[in-house]
N, C-alpha and C positions, 0 to 999 in steps of 0.2 A: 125212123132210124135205119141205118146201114143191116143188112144183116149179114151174117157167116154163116157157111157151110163148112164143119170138118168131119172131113174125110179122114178115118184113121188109115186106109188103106189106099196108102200114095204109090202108084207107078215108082220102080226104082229113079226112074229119070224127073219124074218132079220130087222126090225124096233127095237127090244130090242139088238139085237145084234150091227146095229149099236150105239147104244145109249149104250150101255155097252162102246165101244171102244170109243168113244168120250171122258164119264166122266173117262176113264183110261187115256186118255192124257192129259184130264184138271188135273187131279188130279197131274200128272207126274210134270207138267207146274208150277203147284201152288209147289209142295212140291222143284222144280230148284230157284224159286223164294223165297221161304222162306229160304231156306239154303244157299244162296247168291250165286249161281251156274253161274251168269251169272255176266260178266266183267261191271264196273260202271267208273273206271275211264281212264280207255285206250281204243281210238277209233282205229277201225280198220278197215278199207275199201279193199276191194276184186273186181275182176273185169274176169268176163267171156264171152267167143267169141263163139258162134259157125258157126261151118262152116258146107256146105251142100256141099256133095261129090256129082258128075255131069261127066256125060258120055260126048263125043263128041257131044252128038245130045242134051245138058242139062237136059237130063232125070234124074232124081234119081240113083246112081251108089251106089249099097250095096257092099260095098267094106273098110268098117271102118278099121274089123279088120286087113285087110293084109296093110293095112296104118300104122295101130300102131304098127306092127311086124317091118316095115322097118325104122320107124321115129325114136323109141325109145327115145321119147318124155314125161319127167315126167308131163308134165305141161299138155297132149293131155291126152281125157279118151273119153271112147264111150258116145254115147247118146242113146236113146230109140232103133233109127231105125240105123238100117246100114248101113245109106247114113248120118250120122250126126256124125261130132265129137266137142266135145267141148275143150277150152282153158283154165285154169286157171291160173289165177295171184296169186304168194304167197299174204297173204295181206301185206298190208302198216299200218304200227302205225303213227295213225297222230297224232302229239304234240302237234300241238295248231288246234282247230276244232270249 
């Protein structure tokens, strides 16, 4: 998996920079929200798997993408690291929820 480093101790100038891109999201979020961007009366549920590729000895096997060259699997897509691949489910429209 990906990992993070935080730094509580940001330079003023990447502290304005984060906080630029933050109220660029909020603002994004607000203006999806007001324009009705986002679905209110149909629920839909989704559902993802991932799996962890593993050598004989269960070690981490980086080997995603010559997996998804032979599965040719719409539903399979890479994940961060190259021993992970994930699953997805089209969603489901649930009608009564």
């Amino acid at each position: 998996m990906g990992r993070h480093d935080v730094t509580p101790d940001l330079a003023p100038q990447q502290f304005r920079a984060f906080t630029r891109a933050l109220l660029t999201d909020v603002r994004a979020l607000d203006h999806m929200i007001r324009e009705g961007m986002f679905e209110t009366e149909i629920r839909r549920m989704g559902a993802e798997q991932e799996v962890f590729l593993v050598n004989r000895g269960w070690r981490p096997a980086s080997v995603a993408t010559q997996v998804l060259e032979q599965l040719e699997q719409k539903e399979l897509t890479t994940e961060l690291a190259l021993f992970n691949l994930e699953m997805n489910l089209d969603p489901l429209v649930l009608e009564s929820f």
